[in-house]
C-alpha positions in Angstrom: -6.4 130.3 -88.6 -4.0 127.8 -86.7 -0.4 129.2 -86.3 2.6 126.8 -88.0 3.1 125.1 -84.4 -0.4 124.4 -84.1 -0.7 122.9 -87.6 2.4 120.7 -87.1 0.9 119.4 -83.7 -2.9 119.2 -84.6 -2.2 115.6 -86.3 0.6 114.4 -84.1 0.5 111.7 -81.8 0.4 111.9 -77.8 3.9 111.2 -77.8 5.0 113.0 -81.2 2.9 116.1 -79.3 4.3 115.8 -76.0 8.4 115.4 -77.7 7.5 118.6 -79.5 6.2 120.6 -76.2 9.7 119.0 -74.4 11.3 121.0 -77.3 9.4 124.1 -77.0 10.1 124.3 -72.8 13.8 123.3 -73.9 15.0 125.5 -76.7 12.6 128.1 -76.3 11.0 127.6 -79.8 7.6 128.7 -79.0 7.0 132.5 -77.9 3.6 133.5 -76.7 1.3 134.6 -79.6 0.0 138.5 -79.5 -3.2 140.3 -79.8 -3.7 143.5 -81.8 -3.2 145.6 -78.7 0.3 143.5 -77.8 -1.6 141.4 -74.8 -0.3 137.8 -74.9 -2.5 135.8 -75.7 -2.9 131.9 -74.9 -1.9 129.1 -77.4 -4.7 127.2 -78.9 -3.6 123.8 -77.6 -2.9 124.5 -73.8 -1.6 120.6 -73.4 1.0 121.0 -76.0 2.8 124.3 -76.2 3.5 124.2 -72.7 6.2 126.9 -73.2 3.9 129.5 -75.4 1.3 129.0 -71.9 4.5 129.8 -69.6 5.8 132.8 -72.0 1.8 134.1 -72.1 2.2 134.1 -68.2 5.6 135.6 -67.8 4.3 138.4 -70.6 0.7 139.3 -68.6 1.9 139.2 -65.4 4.9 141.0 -66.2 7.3 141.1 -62.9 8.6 138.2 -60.6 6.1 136.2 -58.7 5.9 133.0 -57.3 3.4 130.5 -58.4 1.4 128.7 -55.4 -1.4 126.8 -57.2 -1.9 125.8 -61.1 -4.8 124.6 -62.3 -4.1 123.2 -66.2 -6.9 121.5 -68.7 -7.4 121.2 -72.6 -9.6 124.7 -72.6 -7.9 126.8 -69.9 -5.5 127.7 -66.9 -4.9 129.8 -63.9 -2.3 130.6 -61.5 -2.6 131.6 -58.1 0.9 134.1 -57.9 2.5 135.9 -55.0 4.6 138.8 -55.8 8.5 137.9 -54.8 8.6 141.5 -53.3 5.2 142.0 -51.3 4.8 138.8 -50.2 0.7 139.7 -48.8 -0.1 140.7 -52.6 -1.6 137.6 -54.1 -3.5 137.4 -57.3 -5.2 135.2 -60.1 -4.5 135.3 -63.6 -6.3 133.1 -66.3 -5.9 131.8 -69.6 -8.7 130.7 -72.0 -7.2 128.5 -75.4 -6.7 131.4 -78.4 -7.9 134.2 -76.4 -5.8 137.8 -74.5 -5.0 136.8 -71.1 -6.7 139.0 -68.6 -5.8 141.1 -65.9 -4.8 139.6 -62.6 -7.6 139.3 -59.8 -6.4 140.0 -56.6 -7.1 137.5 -54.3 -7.1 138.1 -49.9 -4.4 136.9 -47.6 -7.0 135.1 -45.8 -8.0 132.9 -48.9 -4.4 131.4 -49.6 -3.4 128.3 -48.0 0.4 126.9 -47.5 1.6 130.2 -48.5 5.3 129.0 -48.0 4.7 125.8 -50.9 5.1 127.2 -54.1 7.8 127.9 -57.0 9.2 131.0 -58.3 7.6 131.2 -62.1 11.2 131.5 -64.0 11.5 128.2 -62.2 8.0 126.2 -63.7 7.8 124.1 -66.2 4.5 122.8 -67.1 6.1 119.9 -69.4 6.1 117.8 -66.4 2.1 118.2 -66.2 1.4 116.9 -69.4 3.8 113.8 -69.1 1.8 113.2 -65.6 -1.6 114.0 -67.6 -0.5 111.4 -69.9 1.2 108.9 -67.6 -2.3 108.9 -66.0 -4.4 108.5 -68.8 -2.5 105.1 -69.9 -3.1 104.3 -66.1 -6.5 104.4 -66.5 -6.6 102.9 -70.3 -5.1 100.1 -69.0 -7.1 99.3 -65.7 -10.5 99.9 -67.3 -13.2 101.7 -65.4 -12.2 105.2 -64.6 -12.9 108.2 -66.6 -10.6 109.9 -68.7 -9.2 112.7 -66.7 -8.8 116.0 -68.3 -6.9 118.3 -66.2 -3.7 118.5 -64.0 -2.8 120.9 -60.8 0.0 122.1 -59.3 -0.7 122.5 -55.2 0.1 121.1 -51.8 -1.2 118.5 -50.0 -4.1 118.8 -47.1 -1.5 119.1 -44.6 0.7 121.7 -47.0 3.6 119.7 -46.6 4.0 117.6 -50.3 4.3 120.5 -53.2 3.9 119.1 -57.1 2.0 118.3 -59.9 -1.7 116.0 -59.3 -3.5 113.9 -61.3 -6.9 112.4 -60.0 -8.8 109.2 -61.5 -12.1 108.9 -60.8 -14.1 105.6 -61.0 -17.0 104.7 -62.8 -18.8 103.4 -60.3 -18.0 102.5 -55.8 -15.7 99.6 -57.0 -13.1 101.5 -58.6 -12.0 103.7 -55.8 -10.1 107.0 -56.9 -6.2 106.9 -57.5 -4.2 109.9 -57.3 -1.0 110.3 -59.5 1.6 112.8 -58.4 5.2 114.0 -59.0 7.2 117.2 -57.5 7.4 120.4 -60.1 10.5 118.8 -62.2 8.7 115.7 -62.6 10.7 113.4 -60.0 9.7 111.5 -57.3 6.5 110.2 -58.5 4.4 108.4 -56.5 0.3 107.0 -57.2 -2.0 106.0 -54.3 -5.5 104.6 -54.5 -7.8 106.2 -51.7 -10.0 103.3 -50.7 -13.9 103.8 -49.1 -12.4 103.5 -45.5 -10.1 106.9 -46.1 -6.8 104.9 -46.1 -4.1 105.0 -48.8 -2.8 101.9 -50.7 0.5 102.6 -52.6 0.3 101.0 -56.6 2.7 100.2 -59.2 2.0 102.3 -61.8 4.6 100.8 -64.4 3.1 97.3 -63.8 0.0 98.1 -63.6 0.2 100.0 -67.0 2.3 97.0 -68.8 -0.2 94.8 -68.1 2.2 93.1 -65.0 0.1 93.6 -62.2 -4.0 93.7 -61.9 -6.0 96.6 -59.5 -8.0 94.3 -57.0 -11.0 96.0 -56.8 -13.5 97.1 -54.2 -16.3 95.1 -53.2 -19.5 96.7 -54.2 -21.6 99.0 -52.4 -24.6 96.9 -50.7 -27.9 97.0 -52.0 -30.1 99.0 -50.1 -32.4 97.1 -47.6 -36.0 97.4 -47.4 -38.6 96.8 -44.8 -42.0 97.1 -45.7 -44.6 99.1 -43.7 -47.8 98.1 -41.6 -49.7 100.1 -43.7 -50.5 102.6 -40.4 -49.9 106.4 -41.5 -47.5 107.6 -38.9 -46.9 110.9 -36.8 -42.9 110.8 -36.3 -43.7 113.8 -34.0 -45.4 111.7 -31.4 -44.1 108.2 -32.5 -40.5 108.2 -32.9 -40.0 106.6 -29.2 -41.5 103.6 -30.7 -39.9 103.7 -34.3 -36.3 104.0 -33.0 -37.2 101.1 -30.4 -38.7 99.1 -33.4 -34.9 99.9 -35.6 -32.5 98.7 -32.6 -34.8 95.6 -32.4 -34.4 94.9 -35.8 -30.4 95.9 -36.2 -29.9 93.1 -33.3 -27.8 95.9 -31.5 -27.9 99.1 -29.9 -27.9 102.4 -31.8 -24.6 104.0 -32.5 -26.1 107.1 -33.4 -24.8 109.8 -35.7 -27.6 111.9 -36.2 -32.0 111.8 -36.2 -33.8 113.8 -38.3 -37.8 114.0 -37.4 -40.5 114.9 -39.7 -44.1 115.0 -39.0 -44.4 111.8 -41.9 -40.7 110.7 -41.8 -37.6 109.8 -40.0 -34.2 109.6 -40.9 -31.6 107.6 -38.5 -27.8 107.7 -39.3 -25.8 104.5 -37.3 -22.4 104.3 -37.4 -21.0 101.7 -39.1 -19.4 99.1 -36.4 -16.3 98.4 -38.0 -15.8 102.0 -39.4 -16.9 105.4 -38.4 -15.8 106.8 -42.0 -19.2 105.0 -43.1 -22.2 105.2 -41.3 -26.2 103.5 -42.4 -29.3 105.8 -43.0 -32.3 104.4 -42.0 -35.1 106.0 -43.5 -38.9 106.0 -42.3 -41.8 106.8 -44.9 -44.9 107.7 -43.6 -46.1 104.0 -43.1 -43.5 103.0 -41.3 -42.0 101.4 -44.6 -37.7 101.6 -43.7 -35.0 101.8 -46.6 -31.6 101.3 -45.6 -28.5 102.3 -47.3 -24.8 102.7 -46.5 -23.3 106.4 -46.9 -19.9 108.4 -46.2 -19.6 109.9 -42.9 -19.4 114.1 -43.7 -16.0 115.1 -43.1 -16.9 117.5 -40.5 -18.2 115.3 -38.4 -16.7 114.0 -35.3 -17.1 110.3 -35.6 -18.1 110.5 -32.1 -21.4 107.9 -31.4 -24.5 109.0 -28.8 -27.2 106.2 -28.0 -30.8 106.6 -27.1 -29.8 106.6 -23.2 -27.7 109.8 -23.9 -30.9 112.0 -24.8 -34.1 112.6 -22.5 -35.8 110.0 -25.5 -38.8 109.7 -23.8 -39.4 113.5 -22.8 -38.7 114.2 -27.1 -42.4 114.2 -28.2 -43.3 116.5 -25.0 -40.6 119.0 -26.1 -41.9 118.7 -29.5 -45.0 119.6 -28.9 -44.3 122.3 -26.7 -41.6 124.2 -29.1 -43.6 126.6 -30.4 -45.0 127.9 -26.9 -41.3 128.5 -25.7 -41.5 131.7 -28.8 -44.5 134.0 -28.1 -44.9 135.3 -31.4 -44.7 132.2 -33.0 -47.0 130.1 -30.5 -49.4 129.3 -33.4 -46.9 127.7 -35.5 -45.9 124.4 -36.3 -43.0 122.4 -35.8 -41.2 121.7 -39.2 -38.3 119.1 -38.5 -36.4 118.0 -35.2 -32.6 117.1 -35.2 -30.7 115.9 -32.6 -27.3 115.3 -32.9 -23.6 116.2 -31.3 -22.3 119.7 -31.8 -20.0 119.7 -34.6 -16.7 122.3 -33.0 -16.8 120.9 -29.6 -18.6 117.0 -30.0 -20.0 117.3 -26.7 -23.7 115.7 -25.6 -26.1 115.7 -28.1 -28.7 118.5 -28.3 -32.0 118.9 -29.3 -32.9 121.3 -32.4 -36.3 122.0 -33.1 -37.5 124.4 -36.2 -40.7 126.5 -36.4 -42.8 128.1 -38.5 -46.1 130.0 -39.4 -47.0 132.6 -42.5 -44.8 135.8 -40.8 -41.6 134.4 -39.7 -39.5 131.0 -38.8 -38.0 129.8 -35.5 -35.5 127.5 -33.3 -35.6 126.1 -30.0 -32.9 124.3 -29.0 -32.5 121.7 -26.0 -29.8 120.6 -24.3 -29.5 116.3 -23.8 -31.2 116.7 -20.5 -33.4 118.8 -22.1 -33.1 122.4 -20.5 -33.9 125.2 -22.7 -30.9 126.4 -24.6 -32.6 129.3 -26.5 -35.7 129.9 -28.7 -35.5 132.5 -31.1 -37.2 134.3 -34.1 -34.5 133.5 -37.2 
């Protein structure tokens, strides 16, 4: 059965809906519902009574905290709080639409991040959310091509020093890159930024944008993957890859800026760095007749953008040490190599090294090479 607020918002417009939730935050019309046992319990429409989700909040968790990350769709919500008085007690609480909010989960010190951004609860108002929510969906209405988002956060930045409310678009496809819409907790300040492919921000006009006054140049679309067909010849990688990676730098016109290689007994994988960008790289992929498939990826965050060549590695010592990996582990001297990867280290980016994985019926293995190709360690995993 819907309550009288719910029955005079069910049919209401976005903006007759969102007016009515500015009243509710504003005059303090709408109190949080109750379960039988006196637990508040969350309105039915979490995007419109705003100020029954806040008074469900203050109800549950009952004493003053402060609120360091919200997390706000049609369905549900949580807040991440931290107790004004012990400031190392930290805890979750959710809300599900029409149901008793639960207990707070307590959450570790260790978990929480920018523990100084964040707003004392008696302060929040979520109205400001579902204006951005909105704001965002017109946005996208009027560009074409993203989805329709469906939930709003409160949280800081990566580097914990903006604090508000965010709204991300996502596009359809490579050529609508994502735009983020955000505002501080009251609803100020807003700005919206399109992240392109290459990681950098471009700053848009929302208003114009959404009155039709300004267009969204869009990306240019991913390139098709390349082919190269195959000599027919099954391959061993193991014993060939001297020749396949000479073959590749031959055919890219340039040497290898390499980001990773990933050896298989009937495959290879070759990630290049992209020359004008290291935020995009190439993966060459072998199959096992030598057929190659190109396509352009996203350099993992982790890495270090940091190329190696073929002259950084003992190259033409590799099938050697392949061979000989599972002799460097006694118990494991009858197994067989699995996959090879050489690559940087990820903390420190120094020379690349030289992984090799083993494995028989009873256990699996590493050895591991340094670029000059000294024994590192061999182990039983």
């Amino acid at each position: 059965m819907w309550t009288r607020t719910e029955t005079r918002t069910a049919s209401a417009t976005p903006a007759l809906a969102l007016a009515f939730a500015s009243l509710c935050a504003t005059a303090g019309l709408c109190g949080p519902a109750r379960a039988a046992d006196g637990v508040a319990t969350a309105p039915a429409q979490m995007l419109v009574d705003v100020a029954a989700l806040k008074s469900a909040f203050v109800s549950r968790i009952g004493r003053p905290v402060y609120v360091l990350d919200v997390q706000l769709n049609q369905y549900s919500a949580s807040l991440l709080v931290q107790d004004q008085r012990d400031h190392d007690m930290f805890d979750k609480f959710e809300a599900v639409f029409g149901k008793p909010l639960a207990e707070g989960q307590p959450v570790k010190v260790g978990d929480v991040r920018c523990k100084k951004q964040k707003i004392a609860l008696s302060d929040l108002d979520f109205a400001p959310a579902t204006r951005l929510l909105a704001r965002a969906r017109d946005l996208g209405a009027a560009i074409g091509g993203y989805d329709v988002p469906g939930a709003v956060s409160l949280d800081a930045d990566p580097f914990c020093k903006e604090f508000g409310w965010h709204v991300y678009l996502s596009g359809k496809d490579e050529t609508h890159e994502g735009i983020d819409l955000f505002t501080k907790t009251d609803g100020s300040a807003g700005t919206t930024q399109r992240m392109h492919n290459d990681g950098s921000w471009e700053r848009l006009d929302a208003d114009a944008l959404i009155a039709g006054k300004a267009k969204l140049a869009l990306a240019a679309p991913k390139a098709a993957p390349s082919h190269t067909a195959g000599d027919g010849r099954e391959r061993n990688y193991y014993r060939e890859v001297v020749a396949e990676l000479d073959r590749l730098q031959a055919q890219i016109g340039a040497p290898l800026a390499l980001q990773h290689i990933g050896i298989y007994e009937d495959s290879l994988s070759v990630d290049v760095y992209s020359t004008k960008n290291r935020k995009r790289m190439m993966r060459y992929s072998f199959d096992a007749e030598g057929a190659i498939r190109g396509e352009e990826q996203e350099t993992p965050d982790t890495d270090c953008k940091k190329p190696f060549s073929t002259s950084d590695f003992v190259l033409d010592r590799l099938p050697d040490l392949i061979a000989g990996a599972p002799a460097q582990i006694p118990p494991l001297a009858r197994g067989t190599v699995h996959s090879v990867h050489i690559q940087r280290g990820i903390v420190d980016c120094d020379a690349p090294y030289i992984s090799i994985d083993i494995e028989d019926e009873r256990a699996d293995g590493n050895v591991e090479y340094s670029a000059r190709g000294k024994l590192r360690h061999a182990e039983v995993k």
